[in-house]
C-alpha positions in Angstrom: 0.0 0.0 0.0 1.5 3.3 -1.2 0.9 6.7 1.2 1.1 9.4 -0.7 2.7 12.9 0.8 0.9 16.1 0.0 3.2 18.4 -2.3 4.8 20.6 0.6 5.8 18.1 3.5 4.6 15.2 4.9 1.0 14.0 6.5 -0.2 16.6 8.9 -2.1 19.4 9.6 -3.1 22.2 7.3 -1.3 25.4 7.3 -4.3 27.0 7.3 -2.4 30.7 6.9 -1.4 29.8 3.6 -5.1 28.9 2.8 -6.6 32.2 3.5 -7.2 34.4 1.0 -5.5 37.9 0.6 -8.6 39.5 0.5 -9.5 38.1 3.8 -6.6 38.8 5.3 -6.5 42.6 4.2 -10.1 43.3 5.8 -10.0 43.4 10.3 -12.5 42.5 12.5 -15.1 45.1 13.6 -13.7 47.1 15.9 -17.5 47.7 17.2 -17.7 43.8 17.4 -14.5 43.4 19.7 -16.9 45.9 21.7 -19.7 43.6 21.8 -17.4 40.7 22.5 -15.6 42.8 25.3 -19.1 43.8 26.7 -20.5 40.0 26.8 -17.6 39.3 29.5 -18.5 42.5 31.8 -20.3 42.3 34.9 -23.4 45.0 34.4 -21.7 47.1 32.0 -23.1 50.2 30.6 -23.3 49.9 27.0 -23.2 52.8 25.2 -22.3 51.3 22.2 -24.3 48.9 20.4 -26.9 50.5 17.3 -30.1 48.5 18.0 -33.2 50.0 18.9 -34.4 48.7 22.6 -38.0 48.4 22.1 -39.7 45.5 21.1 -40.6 44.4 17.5 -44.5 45.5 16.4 -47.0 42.9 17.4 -48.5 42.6 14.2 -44.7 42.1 12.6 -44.7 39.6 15.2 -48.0 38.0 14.4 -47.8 38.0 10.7 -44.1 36.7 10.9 -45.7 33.7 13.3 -48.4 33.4 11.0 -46.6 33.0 7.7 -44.3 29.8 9.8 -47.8 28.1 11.1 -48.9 28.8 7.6 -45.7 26.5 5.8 -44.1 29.9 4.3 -40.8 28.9 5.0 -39.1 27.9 1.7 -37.7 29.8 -0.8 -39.0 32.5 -2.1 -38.5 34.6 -5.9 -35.2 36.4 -5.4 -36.8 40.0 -6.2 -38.9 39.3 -2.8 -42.5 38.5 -2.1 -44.8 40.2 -4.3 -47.0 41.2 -1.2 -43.8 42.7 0.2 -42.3 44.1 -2.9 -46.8 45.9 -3.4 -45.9 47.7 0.4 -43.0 49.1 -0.7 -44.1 50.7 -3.9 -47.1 51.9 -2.4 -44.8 53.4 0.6 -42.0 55.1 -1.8 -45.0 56.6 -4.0 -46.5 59.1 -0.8 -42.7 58.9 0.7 -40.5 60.1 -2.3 -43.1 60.2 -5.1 -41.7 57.4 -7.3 -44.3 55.2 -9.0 -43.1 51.8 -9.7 -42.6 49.3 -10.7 -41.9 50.7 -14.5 -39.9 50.6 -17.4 -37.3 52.6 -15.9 -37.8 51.7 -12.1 -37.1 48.3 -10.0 -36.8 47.1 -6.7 -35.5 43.9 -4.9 -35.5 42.8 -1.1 -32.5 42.2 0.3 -31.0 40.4 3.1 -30.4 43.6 5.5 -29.7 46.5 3.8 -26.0 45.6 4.3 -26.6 42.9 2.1 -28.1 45.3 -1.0 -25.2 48.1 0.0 -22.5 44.8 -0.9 -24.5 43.9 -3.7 -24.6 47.1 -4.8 -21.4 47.4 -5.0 -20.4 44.2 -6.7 -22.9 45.1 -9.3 -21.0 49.0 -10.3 -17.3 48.2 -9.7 -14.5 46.8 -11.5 -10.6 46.7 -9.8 -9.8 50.3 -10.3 -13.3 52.4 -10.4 -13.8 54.4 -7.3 -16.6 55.0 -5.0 -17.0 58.3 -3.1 -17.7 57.4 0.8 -18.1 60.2 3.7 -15.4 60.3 6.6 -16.5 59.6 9.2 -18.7 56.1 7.5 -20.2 53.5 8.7 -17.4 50.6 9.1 -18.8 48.6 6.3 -18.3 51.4 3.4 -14.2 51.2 4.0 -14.2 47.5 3.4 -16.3 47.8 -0.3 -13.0 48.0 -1.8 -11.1 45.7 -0.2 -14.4 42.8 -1.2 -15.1 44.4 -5.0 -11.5 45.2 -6.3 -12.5 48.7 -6.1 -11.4 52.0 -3.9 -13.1 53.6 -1.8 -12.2 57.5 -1.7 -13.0 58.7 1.7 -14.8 62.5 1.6 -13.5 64.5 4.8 -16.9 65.8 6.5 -15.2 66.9 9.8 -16.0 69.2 11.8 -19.6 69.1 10.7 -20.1 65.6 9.3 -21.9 67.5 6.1 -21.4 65.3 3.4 -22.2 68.6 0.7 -21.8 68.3 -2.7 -18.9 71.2 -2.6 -17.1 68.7 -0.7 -17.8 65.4 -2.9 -17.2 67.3 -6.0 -13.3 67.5 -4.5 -13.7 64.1 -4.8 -14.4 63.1 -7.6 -12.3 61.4 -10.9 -12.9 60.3 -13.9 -12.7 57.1 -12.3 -15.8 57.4 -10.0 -18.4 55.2 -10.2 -20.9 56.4 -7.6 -21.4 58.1 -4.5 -22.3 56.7 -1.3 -24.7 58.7 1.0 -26.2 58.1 4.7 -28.4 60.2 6.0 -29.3 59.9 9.0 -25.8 58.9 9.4 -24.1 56.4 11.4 -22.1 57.5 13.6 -23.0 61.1 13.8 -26.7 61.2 13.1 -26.3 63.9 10.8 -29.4 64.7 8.6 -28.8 66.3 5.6 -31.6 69.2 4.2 -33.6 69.1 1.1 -31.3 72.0 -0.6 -28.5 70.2 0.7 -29.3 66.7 -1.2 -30.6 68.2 -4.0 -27.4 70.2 -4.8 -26.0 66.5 -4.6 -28.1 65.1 -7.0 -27.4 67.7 -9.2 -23.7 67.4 -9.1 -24.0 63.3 -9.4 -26.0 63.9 -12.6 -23.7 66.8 -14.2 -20.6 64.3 -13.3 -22.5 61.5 -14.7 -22.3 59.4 -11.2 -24.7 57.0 -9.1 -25.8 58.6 -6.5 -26.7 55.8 -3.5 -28.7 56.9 -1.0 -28.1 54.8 2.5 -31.2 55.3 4.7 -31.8 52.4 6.7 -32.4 55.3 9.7 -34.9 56.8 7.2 -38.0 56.7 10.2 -35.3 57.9 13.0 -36.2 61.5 11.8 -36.0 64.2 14.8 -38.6 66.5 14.5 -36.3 69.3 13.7 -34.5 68.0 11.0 -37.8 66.9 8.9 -39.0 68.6 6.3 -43.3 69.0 5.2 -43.7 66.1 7.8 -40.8 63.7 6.4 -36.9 62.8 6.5 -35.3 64.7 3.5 -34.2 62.2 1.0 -32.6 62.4 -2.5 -35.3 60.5 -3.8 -37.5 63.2 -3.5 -35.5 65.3 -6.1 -34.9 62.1 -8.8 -35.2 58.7 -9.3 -32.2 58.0 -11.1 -30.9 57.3 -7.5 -30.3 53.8 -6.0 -32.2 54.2 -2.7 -31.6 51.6 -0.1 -33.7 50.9 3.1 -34.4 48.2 5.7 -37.0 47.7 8.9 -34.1 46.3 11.4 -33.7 49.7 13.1 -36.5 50.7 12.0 -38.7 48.3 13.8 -36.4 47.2 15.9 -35.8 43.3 14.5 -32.6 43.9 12.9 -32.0 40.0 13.5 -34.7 39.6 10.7 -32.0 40.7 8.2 -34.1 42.5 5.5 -33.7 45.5 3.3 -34.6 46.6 0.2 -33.0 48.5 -2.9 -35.2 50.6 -5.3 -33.9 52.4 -8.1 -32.8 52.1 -11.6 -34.3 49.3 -13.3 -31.0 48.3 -14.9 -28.6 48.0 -12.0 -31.3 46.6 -9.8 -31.8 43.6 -12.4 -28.4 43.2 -11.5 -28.3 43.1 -7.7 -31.3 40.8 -8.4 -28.5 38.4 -9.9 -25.7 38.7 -7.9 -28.8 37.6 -5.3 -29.2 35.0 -6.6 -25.9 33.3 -6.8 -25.3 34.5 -2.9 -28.2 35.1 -0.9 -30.7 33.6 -2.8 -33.4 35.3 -1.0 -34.2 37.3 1.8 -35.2 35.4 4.5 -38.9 34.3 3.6 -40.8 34.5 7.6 -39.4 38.1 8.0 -40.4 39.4 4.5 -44.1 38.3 5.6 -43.4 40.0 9.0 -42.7 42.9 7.3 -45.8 43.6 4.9 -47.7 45.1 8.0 -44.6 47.5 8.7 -45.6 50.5 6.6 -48.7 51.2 9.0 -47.0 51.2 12.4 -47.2 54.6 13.8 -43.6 55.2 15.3 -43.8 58.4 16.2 -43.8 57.5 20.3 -40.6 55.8 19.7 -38.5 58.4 17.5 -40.4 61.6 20.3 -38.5 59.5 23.1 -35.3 59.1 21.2 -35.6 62.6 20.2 -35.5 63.6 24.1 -32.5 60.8 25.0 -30.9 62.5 21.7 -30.9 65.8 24.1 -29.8 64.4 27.2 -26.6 63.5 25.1 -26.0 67.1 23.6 -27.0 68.7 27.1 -24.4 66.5 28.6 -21.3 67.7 26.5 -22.5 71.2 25.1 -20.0 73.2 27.6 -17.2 70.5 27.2 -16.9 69.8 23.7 -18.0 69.3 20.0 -20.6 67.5 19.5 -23.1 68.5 16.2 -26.6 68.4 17.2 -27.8 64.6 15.9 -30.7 65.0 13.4 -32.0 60.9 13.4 -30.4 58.2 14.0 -29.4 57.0 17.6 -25.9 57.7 17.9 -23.4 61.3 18.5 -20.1 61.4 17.5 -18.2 63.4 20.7 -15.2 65.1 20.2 -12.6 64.0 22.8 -11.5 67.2 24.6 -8.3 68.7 23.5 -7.0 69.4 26.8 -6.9 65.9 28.2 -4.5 65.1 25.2 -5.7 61.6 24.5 -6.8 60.0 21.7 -10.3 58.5 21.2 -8.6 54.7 21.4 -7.3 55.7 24.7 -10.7 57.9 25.7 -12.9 54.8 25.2 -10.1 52.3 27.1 -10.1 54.8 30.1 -14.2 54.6 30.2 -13.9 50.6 29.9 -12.1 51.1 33.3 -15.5 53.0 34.3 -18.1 49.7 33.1 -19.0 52.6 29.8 -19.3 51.0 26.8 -18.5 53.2 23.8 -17.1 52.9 20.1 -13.6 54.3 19.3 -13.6 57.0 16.4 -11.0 55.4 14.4 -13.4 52.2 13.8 -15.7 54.9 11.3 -12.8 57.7 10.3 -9.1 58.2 9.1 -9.3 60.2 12.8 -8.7 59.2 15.9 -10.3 62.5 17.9 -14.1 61.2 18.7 -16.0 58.4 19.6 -19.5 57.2 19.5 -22.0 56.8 22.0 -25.3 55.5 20.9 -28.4 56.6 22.9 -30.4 53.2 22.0 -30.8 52.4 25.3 -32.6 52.6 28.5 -32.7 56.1 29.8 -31.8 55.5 33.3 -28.7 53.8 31.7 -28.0 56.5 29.2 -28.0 59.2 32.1 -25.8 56.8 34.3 -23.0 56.2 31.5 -23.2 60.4 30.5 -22.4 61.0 33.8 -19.5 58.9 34.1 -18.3 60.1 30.5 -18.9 64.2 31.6 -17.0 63.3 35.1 -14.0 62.1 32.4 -13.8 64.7 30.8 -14.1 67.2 33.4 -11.4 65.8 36.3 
């Protein structure tokens, strides 16, 4: 009988290092998961840190997700999504931005998690070498695009007003841009861009003959002061030539659902729809039931409250540091002050001493000056962790 030795030494182990791919080995782990991970091992820890809303999912969500299981709706489903689900969200987007779909010109497809559509998104628009304009500070996923689609990401400097204007992206932009990629409400700041703002964006992505995508998975977290005739500005509003991306996770407050959707351009939505199919398949087929009822939950009660925790935070720091007013979302990005001469790594290390939970800047930004606190979380906790983080900052 005749062993034979795998080219490279004899019988053993795999050397798994030599397995793993460049591409993987480029991207790091989250540093707001090695939060989480850190927080799982504290004893009562006040977390500050993690973006997911802390109020239960809708009962009829719940009851229509439950019924759709009892009911045997648990295999696949068409790629492009339900057509119950995919009816909901036209009707939505036709009082919410106007667009009437779906149409020779307009698509839509429902994603897993509007992470998932942002990825496909990407895979669908870039080739090694195109470029894709991102704001600085982004959410962490955006700086990765690149590393996953051969593309590069050319990080927009927002600071000290987290603006993402189109006098800024225009500084940006080569002949080898692709598309833009906008959030708003943003994670981490909770900026909120106007009307006049966006639109003098989608004007400049048309005369530069550019995708504009709109990220607005915080779409609903609208603060009452930052809404315009009633609603959260979007660029939809202005044109559909637009790739508009939403989800109900933080919306609703089941981001473990995983479902998003993309609307937008019939032609590069066909192709999400087919990289879908040959990754994600489909979006999970319970939750897309769930969500059908979504559109007519009144959430007002819930974005009011956040809109006062969202004050508590700015009240905390206003005679300490920078901190621009949050518009939506659930999250402030706080300068650290200049005179304690640390750096946001070594702010949020010092709190961790202090059982506060908080996200370093330099997970979301070429800067190491801020961190992020998100305000997702029980007032009595909130006030408890803003205490400790003023007391900091002023000792």
């Amino acid at each position: 009988m005749t062993t034979h030795t795998p080219a490279g030494g004899p019988l053993g182990r795999l050397s798994l290092s030599r397995l793993i791919s460049r591409r993987a080995q480029s991207i790091d782990a989250s540093g707001i998961r090695r939060v989480f991970d850190l927080a799982a091992k504290m004893k009562d820890p006040i977390n500050l840190s993690i973006g997911q809303p802390d109020f239960p999912v809708p009962t009829v969500m719940k009851e229509a997700a439950k019924a759709a299981i009892d009911a045997d709706r648990n295999g696949y489903t068409v790629t492009q999504g339900i057509p119950e689900l995919l009816h909901a969200i036209w009707q939505h987007l036709k009082v919410n931005v106007g667009w009437h779909g779906p149409t020779d010109e307009l698509g839509a497809v429902v994603t897993s998690g509007t992470s998932g559509g942002i990825v496909l998104a990407a895979m669908a628009l870039l080739d090694e070498g195109d470029e894709m304009v991102i704001p600085d500070p982004y959410f962490v996923m955006y700086n990765q695009l690149g590393k996953l689609t051969g593309g590069t990401m050319v990080r927009c400097d927002t600071y000290p007003d987290f603006r993402m204007t189109a006098e800024r992206i225009e500084r940006c932009i080569t002949p080898r841009t692709k598309a833009v990629l906008l959030c708003s409400p943003s994670n981490p700041c909770g900026t909120v861009l106007s009307g006049a703002e966006l639109k003098d964006i989608v004007d400049l992505c048309r005369r530069k003959q550019v995708l504009l995508i709109s990220d607005e998975i915080y779409d609903e977290f609208c603060f009452s002061d930052a809404r315009e005739n009633g609603k959260c500005p979007s660029p939809a509003q202005f044109s559909d030539e637009c790739l508009l991306i939403r989800g109900f996770g933080k919306t609703y407050g089941c981001t473990g659902w995983r479902l998003g959707y993309v609307a937008g351009p019939k032609d590069i939505v066909q192709e999400i729809a087919k990289f879908q199919q040959y990754t994600y398949v489909c979006a999970p087929s319970m939750a897309q039931w769930g969500v059908v009822p979504s559109f007519g939950v009144d959430l007002s009660p819930m974005v009011a409250d956040y809109e006062k925790r969202r004050q508590m935070v700015v009240d905390t720091f206003a005679d300490i540091t920078s901190v621009p007013r949050p518009g939506g979302a659930f999250y402030a990005f706080v300068e650290v002050p200049k005179h304690l001469g640390m750096t946001g790594q070594q702010f949020i290390e010092k709190a961790i001493d202090h059982r506060v939970l908080v996200i370093p800047g330099n997970v979301f930004s070429t800067r190491d000056t801020h961190f992020r606190i998100s305000f997702a979380t029980r007032p009595d906790k909130l006030a408890e962790g803003l205490g400790i983080l003023r007391g900091m900052m002023t000792a």
